[in-house]
C-alpha positions in Angstrom: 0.0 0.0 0.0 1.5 3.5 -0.7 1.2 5.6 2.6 3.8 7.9 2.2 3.7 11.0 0.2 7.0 12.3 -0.5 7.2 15.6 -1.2 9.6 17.9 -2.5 9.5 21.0 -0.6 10.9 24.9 -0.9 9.7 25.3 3.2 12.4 24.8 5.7 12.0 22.8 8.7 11.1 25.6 10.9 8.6 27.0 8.5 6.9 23.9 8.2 6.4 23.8 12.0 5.2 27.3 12.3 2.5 26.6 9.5 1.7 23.2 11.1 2.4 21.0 7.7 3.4 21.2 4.3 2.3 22.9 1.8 0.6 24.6 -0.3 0.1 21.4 -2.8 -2.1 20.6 -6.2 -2.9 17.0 -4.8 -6.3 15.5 -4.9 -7.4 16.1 -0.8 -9.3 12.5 -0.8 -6.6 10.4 -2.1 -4.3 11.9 0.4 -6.7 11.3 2.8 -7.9 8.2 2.5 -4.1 6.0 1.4 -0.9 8.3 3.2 -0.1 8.0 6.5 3.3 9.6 6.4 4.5 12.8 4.5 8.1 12.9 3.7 9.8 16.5 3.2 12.8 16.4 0.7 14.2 20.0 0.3 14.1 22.0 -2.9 17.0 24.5 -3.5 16.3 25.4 -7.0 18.5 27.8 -8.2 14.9 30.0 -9.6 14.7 30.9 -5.9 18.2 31.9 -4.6 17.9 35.9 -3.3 13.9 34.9 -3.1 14.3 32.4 0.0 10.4 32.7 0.6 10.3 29.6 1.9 13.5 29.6 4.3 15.6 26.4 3.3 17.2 24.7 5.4 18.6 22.0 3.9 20.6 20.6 1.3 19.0 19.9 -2.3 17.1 16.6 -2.2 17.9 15.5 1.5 14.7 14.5 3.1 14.7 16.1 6.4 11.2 15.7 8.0 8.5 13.1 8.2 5.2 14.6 9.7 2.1 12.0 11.0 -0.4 13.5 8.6 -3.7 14.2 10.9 -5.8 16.6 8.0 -5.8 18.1 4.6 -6.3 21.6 4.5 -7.1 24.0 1.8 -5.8 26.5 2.1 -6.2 28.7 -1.4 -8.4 32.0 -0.3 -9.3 33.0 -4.0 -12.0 30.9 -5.4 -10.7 31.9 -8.8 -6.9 30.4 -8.2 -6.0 26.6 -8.3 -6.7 24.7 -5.2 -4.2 24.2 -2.9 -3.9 22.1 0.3 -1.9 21.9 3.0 -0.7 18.7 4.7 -1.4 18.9 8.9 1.1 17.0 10.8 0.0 15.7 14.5 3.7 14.5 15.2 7.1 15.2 13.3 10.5 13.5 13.5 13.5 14.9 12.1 15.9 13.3 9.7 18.8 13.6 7.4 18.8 11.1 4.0 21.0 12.2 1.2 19.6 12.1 -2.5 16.2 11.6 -1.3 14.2 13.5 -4.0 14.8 11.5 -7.0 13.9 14.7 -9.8 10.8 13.9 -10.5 8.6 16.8 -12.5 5.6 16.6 -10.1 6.7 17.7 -6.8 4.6 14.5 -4.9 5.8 10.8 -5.1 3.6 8.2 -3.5 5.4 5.5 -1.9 5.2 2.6 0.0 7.5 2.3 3.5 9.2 -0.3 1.8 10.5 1.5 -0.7 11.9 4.1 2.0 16.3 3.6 3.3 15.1 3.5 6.5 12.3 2.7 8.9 9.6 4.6 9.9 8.6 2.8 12.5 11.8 3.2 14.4 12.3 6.7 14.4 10.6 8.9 17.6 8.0 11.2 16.5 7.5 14.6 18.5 4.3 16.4 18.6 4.0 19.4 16.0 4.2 22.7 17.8 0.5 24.7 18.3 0.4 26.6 15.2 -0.4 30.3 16.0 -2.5 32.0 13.4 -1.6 35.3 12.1 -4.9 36.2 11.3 -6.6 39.3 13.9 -10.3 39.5 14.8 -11.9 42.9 15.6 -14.8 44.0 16.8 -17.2 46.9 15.0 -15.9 49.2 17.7 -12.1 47.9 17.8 -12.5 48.1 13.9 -13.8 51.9 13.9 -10.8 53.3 16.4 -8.2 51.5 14.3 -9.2 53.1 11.3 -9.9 56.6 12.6 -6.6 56.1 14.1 -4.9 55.3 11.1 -6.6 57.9 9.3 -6.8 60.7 11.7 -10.3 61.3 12.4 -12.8 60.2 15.2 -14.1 56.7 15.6 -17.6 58.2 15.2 -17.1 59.3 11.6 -16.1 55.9 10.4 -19.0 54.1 8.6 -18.8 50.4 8.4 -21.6 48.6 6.5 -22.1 44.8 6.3 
């Protein structure tokens, strides 16, 4: 059975924690779901992206460096218009170090069996993924007014907001 998704990933370790998972992939959220257990990160240093480190690398080219326990799929594309993307939740993480993992493949997912894996899974010790602190800020009506007279120099009561 193929449980692992291997994938071939821009995101540095500590990004990857901080956003809780991998992502943001073109894979089809019920396969995922329903066959891979384990999601392999191999690191992607194209040379497209040196002086553009959006992704904050951390490794070298190819090596697979973390194996998340994948707990959800997530999308996570806010545009209806735009392709979906999704997001790969890990519950627990373990880090490692293989060499020449990513095999240069077009497509940056390879499903794979543990057998076909240089090591075993089930050996290694699994942490749990750090609580993911979301960047996004809710205001109320009122909080919302004095923010924006204050960033526009006027009094909260002259701001308008309709719903």
């Amino acid at each position: 059975m193929k449980n692992i998704a291997l994938t071939f990933t821009a995101r540095g370790i500590h990004r990857i924690l901080r956003e809780g998972g991998s992502g943001d992939w073109t894979a089809n959220p019920a396969r995922v779901n329903d066959s891979v257990e384990y999601v392999v990160c191999c690191q992607n240093t194209n040379d497209k992206r040196r002086g553009n480190d959006w992704g904050e690398v951390t490794h070298k080219h190819g090596q697979a460096f973390l194996i998340g326990k994948l707990s959800e799929v997530v999308l996570v594309t806010k545009d209806p218009d735009k392709k979906k993307r999704y997001r790969f939740m890990f519950s627990e993480y373990a880090e490692i170090k293989v060499d020449d993992m990513w095999g240069g493949d077009r497509f940056p997912i390879r499903y794979l069996s543990e057998e076909d894996l240089p090591f075993n899974i089930k050996s290694l010790e699994f942490q749990p993924m750090p609580k993911v602190q979301s960047t996004e800020q809710f205001f109320t009506l009122d909080e919302a007014k004095k923010a924006l007279a204050s960033i526009n120099d006027i009094k909260s009561t002259d701001v308008k907001i309709i719903l």
